[in-house]
C-alpha positions in Angstrom: 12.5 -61.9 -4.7 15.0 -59.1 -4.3 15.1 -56.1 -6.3 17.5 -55.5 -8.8 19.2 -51.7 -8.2 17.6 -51.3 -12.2 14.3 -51.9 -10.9 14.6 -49.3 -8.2 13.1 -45.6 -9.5 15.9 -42.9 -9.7 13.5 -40.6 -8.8 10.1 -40.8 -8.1 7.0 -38.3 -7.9 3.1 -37.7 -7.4 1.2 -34.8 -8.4 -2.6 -34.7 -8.3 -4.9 -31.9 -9.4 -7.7 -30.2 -7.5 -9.9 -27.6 -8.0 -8.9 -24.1 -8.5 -8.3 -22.7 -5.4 -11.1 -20.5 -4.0 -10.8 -18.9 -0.6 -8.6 -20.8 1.5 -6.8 -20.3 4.7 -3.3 -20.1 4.8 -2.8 -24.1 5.9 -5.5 -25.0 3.4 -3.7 -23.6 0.4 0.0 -25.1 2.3 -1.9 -28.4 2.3 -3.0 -28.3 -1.0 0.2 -27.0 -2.3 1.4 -30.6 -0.4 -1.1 -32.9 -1.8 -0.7 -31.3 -5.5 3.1 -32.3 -4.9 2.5 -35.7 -3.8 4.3 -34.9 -0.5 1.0 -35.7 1.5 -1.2 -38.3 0.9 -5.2 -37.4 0.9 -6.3 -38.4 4.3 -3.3 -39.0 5.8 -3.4 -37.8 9.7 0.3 -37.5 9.9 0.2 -33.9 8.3 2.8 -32.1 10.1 4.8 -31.6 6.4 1.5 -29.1 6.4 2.5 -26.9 9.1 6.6 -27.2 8.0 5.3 -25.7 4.2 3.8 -23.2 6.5 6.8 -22.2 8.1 8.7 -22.1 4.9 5.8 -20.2 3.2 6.2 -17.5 6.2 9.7 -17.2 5.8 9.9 -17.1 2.7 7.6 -13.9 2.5 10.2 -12.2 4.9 13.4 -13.1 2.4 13.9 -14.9 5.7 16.3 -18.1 6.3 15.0 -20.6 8.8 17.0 -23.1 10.7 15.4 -26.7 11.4 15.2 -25.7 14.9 13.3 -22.6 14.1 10.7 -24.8 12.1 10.6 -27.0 14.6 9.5 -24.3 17.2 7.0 -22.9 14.5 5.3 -25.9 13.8 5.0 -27.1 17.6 3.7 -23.4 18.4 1.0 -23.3 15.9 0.0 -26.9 16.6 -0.6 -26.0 19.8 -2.4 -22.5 19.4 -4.4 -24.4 16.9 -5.2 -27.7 19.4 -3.8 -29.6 16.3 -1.7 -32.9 17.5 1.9 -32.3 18.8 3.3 -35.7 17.5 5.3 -36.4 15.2 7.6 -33.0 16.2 11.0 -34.4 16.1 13.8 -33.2 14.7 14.6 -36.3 12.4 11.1 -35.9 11.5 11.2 -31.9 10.6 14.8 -33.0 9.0 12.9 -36.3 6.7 10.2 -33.2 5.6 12.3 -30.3 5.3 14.6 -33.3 2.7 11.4 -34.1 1.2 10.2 -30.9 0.2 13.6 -30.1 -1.4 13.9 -32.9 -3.3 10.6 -31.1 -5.3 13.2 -28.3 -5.7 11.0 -25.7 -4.1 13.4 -25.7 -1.2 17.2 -25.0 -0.9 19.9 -25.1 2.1 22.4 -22.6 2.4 25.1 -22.0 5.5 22.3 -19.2 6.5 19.7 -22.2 6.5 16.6 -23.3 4.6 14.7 -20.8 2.1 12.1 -21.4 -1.1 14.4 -21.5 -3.7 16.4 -18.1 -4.2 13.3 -16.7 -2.5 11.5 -16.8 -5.8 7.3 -17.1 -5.6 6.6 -20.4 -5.7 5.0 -20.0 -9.3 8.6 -19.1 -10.3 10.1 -22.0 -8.6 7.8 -24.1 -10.3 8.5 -23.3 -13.8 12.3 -22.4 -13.7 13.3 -25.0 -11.8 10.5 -28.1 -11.1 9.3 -28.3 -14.3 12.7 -28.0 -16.3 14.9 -30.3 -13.7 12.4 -32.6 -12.2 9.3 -33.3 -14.8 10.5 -33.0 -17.8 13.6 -35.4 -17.5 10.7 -37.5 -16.4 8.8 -37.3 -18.8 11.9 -37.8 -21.4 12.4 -40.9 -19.7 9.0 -42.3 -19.9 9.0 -41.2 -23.4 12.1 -43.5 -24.1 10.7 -46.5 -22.6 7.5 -46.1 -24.7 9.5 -45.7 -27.6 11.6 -49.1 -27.0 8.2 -50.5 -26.5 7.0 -49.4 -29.9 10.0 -50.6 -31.8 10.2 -53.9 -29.3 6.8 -54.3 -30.1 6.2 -53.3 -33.9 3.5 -50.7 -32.5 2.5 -48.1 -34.9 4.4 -48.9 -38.1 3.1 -49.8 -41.0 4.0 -53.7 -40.7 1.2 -53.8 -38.1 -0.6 -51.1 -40.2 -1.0 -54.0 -43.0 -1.5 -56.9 -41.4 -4.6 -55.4 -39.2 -6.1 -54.3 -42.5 -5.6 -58.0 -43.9 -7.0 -59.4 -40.9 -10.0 -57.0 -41.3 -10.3 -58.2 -45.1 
């Protein structure tokens, strides 16, 4: 059966919580800050969005742009400091990540290159951009749907109010 474009999401997202962070290393807290966002799955061996969060991270602390290219080189260099595997270093592949993680709107392109939104901490990003443009619309839409299910449905008035309490009776 084919999909119908309705039945495709607009948009769609994971987020997960863990436990508070405690003391991490710096690609610990860039993979948690990937599994939080859904953009890693847990277990998943193909981690090299990991390392690219890294380079942003690194960047970003230097009000530094970075170029694809220059992620590329600084994910294949620590992978290989670090004995960590070199696949999946391509540029389509850094291109795919570097899309991926600003389509969570921490990330932004400009002419100069990539940078963490406005360089902003990523607390800031979070709560003046993710949570206003990306969840709540979400969450407004999810809202709507349950709403047409309540009035589709007769959940929660008092029409099915009285007819449970006559059934109880």
């Amino acid at each position: 059966m084919v999909k119908s474009i309705k039945d495709r999401p607009l948009f769609e997202l994971t987020l997960r919580k863990y436990e508070k962070p405690g003391e991490l290393d710096e690609r610990e807290i860039a993979k948690r800050i990937c599994l939080s966002l859904g953009l890693l799955q847990p277990g998943d061996s193909r981690d090299i969005i990991i390392d690219i969060m890294l380079a942003l991270l690194k960047a970003s602390s230097q009000q530094r742009y970075v170029s694809s290219k220059e992620v590329e080189n600084f994910v294949y260099s620590y992978r290989e400091k670090n004995k960590l595997a070199l696949s999946g270093i391509t540029p389509s592949n850094i291109n795919r990540q570097l899309r991926r993680i600003k389509d969570t709107g921490l990330l932004e392109k400009a002419e100069e290159g990539f940078r963490i939104r406005e360089f902003l901490s990523l607390t800031e990003v979070f709560d003046e951009y993710f949570l206003p443009h990306v969840l709540d619309p979400m969450i407004e839409r999810i809202r709507a749907y349950l709403s047409e299910a309540d009035n589709l449905f007769e959940i929660g008035r008092e029409n099915g109010e009285e007819s449970q309490k006559n059934s109880e009776n």
